[in-house]
C-alpha positions in Angstrom: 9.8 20.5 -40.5 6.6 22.7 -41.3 8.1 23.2 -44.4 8.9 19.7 -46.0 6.2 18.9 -48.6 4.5 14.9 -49.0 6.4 14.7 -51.8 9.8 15.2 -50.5 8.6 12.7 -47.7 7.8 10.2 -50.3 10.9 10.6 -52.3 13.1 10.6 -49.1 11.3 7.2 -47.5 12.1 5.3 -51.1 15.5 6.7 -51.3 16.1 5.5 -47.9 14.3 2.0 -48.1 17.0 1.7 -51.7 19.6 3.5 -49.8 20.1 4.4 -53.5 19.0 7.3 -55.4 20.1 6.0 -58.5 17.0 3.0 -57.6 14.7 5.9 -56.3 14.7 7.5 -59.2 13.6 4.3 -61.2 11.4 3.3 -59.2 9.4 6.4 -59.0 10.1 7.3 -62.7 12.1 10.2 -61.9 16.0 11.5 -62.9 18.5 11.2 -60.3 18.8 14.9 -60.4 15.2 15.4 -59.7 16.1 12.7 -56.5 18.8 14.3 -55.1 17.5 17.9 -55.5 14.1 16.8 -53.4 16.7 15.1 -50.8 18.6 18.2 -50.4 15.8 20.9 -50.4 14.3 18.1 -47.5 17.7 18.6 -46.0 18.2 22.1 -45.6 14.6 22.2 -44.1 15.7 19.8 -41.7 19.1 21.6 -41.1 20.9 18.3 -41.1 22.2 15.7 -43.4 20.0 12.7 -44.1 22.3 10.4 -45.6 26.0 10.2 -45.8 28.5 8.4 -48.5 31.1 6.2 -47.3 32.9 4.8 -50.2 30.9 3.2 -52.5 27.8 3.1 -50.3 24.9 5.2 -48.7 23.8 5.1 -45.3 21.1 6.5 -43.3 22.7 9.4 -40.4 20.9 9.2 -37.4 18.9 12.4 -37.8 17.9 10.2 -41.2 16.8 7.4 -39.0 14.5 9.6 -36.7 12.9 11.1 -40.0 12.3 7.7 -41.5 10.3 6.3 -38.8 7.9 9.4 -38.7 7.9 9.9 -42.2 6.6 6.1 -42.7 4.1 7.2 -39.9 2.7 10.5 -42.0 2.6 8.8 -45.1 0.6 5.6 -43.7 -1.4 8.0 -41.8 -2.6 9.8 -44.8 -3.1 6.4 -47.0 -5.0 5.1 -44.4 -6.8 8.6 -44.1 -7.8 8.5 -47.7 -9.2 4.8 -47.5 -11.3 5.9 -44.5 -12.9 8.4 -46.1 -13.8 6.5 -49.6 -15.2 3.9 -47.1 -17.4 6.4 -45.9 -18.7 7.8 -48.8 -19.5 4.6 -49.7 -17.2 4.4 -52.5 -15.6 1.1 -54.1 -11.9 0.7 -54.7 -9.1 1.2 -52.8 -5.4 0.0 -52.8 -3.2 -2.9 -51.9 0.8 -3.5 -51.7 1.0 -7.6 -51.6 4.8 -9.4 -51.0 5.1 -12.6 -51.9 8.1 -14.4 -51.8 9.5 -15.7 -55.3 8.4 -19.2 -55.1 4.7 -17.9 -54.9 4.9 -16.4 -58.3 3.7 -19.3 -59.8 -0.1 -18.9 -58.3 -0.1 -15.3 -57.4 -1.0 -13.5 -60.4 -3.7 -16.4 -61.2 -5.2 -15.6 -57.6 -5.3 -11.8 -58.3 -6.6 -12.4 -61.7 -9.6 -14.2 -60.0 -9.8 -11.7 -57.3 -10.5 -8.8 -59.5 -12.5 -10.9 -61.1 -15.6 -9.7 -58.6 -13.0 -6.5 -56.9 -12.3 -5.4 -60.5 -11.9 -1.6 -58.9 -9.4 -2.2 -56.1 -5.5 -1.7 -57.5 -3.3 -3.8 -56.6 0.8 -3.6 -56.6 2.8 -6.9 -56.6 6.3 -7.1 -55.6 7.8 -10.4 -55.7 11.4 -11.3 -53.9 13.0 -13.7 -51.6 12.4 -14.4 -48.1 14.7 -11.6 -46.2 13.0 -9.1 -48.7 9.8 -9.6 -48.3 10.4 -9.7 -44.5 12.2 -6.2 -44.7 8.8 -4.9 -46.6 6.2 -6.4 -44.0 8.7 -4.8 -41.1 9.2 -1.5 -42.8 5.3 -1.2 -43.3 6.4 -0.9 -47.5 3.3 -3.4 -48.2 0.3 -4.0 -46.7 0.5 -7.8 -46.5 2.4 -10.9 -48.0 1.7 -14.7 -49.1 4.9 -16.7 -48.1 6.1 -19.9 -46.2 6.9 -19.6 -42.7 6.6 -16.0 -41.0 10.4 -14.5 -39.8 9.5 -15.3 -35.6 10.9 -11.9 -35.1 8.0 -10.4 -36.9 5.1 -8.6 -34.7 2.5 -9.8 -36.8 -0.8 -11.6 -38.0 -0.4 -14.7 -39.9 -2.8 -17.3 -41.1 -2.2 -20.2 -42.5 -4.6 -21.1 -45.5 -3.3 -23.9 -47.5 -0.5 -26.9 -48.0 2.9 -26.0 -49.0 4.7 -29.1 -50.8 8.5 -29.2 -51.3 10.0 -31.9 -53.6 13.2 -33.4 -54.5 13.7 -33.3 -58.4 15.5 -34.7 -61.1 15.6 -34.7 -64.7 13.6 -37.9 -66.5 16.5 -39.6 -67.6 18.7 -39.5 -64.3 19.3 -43.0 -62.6 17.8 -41.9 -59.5 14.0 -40.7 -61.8 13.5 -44.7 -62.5 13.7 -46.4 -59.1 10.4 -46.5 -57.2 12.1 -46.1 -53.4 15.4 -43.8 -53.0 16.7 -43.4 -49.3 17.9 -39.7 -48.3 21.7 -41.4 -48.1 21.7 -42.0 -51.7 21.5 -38.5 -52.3 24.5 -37.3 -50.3 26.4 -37.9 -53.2 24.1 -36.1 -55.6 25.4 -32.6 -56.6 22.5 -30.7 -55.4 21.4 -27.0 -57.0 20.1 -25.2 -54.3 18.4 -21.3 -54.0 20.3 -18.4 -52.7 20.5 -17.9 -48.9 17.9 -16.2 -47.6 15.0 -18.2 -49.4 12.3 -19.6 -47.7 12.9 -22.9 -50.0 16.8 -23.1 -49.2 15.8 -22.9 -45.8 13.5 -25.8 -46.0 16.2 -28.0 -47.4 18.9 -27.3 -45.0 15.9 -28.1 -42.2 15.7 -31.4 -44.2 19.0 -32.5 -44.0 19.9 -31.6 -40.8 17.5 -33.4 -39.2 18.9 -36.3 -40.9 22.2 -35.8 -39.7 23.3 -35.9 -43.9 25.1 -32.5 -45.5 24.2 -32.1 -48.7 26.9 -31.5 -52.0 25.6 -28.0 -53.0 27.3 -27.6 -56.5 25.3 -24.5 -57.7 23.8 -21.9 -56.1 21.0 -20.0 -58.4 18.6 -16.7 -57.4 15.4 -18.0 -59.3 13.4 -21.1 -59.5 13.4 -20.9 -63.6 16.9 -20.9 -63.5 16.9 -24.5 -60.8 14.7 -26.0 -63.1 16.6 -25.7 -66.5 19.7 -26.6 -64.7 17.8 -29.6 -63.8 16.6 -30.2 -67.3 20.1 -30.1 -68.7 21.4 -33.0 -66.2 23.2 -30.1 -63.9 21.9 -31.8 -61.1 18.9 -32.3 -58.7 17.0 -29.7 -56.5 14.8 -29.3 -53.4 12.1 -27.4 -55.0 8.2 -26.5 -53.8 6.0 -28.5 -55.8 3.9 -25.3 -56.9 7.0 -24.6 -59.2 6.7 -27.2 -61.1 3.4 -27.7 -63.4 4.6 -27.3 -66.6 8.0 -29.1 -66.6 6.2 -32.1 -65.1 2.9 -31.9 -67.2 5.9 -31.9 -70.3 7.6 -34.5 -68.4 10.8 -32.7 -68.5 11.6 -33.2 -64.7 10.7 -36.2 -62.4 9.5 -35.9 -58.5 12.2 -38.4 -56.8 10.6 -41.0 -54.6 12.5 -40.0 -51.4 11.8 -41.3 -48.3 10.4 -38.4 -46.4 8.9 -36.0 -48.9 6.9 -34.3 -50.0 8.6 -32.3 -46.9 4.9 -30.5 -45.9 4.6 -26.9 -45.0 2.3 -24.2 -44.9 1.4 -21.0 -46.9 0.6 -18.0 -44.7 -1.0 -14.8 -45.3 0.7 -12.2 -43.1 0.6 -8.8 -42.1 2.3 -6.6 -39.4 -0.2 -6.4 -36.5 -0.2 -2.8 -36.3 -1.3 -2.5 -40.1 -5.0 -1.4 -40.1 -7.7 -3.5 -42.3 -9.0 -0.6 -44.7 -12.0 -2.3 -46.6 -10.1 -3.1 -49.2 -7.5 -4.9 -47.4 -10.1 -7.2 -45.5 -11.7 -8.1 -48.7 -8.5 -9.3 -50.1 -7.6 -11.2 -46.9 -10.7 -12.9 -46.5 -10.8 -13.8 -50.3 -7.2 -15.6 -49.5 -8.4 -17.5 -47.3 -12.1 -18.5 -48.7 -10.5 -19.3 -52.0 -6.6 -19.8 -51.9 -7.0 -23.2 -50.7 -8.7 -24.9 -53.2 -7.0 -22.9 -55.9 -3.7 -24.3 -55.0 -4.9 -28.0 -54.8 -5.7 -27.6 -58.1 -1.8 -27.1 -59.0 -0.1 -30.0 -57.4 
């Protein structure tokens, strides 16, 4: 292994996190060719294959396995390294990898915006998915930390809660259900109800909120993004379970109505969360306390 360069490391721990070269490739601006020639001049230094094709799909051997665990070791190792010594020559910047689950899109890039507002120097990378995903990138040490709803119990790490998470049931302004002022959970049963994809911290939430009510819901559609609920909505589709953050401009144009159900707004928490083993580099504890000074206002502001 004396031989294998950071580089190939790199390519090799995205290519495995994808278990695609073909996504590699995008996502470090390279050609598959340029992907796959790294992976094998990695696996003739290794002596061993790394991945293997079965069908359609890639997998991880096990001799990939063992590399991916100590690769993601090395290449922390050396960010952290890096931050460390910036820190001690006193210099500014640094870098952050922040999750957030898809729901959270709505306030995250305004809170960033007002972070580098006064941290104008640290650069910050924002992925944005569901639920599982952003779970996978906490576990797999991909990010440094993530904003989400309730933190996977089979996670080893460090969350805070910092603010109020509200989850609605909608309609569109002109359904029956938008103009009475008291509507019972029963009389939603036979609703059809638009719901997110499994996996999602919101479709979790609903099927919490039913089943503690004894009541299965009539899931008609079943839609990946929040946008695509809400137009659904709009058009008379159906209603939705929804977090209340989502929702500021189609209320504000009053284009969807909040239904008047007995037990909601269903109340959660946002958390800020990171894997307890991650190290606070400066620029990380900067950013986590400003989430937690400032976050919480910020979002009453939206609901």
């Amino acid at each position: 292994m004396r031989n294998a360069t950071i580089r190939q490391l790199q390519i090799f721990s995205i290519a495995a996190s994808h278990l695609s070269f073909a996504r590699a490739a995008e996502s470090l601006h390279l050609t598959h060719a340029a992907v796959s020639l790294q992976i094998k001049q990695l696996e003739e230094v290794c002596g061993t294959l790394l991945f293997e094709r079965i069908g359609k799909r890639v997998f991880l051997t096990e001799a990939g396995e063992t590399l991916l665990e100590h690769a993601r070791q090395i290449l922390q190792s050396l960010k952290d390294a890096n931050e460390a010594l910036l820190a001690l020559k006193g210099l500014k910047g640094g870098r952050i990898a922040v999750a957030v689950v898809s729901t959270a899109e709505y306030f995250a890039p305004g809170l960033l915006a007002e972070f580098r507002k006064t941290h104008g120097d640290v650069r910050i990378r924002l992925l944005i998915d569901n639920r599982d995903t952003v779970y996978r990138l906490l576990a797999s040490n991909e990010v440094d930390l993530a904003i989400m709803g309730r933190p996977p119990p089979a996670l080893d790490a460090t969350a805070v809660a910092f603010a109020p998470h509200p989850l609605v049931i909608v309609a569109s302004v002109d359904h029956p259900l938008a103009q009475r002022p008291n509507v019972t959970v029963e009389d939603l049963v036979s609703e059809m109800l638009i719901v997110r994809e499994a996996g999602s911290g919101t479709r979790s939430a609903m099927e919490e909120f039913f089943k503690e009510r004894s009541l299965k819901p009539r899931i008609g559609m079943e839609m990946g993004s929040n946008e695509a609920i809400k137009q659904a909505v709009v058009a008379g589709l159906g209603i939705s379970f929804l977090s209340q953050h989502t929702l500021g401009l189609e209320l504000s144009a009053g284009r969807l109505s909040i239904l008047k159900v007995e037990g909601t707004p269903v109340m959660r928490r946002w958390h800020i969360v990171r894997h307890k083993s991650k190290h606070l580099t400066p620029a990380l504890a900067v950013f986590w306390d400003f989430v937690l000074d400032f976050a919480p206002a910020y979002l009453c502001k939206l609901v």
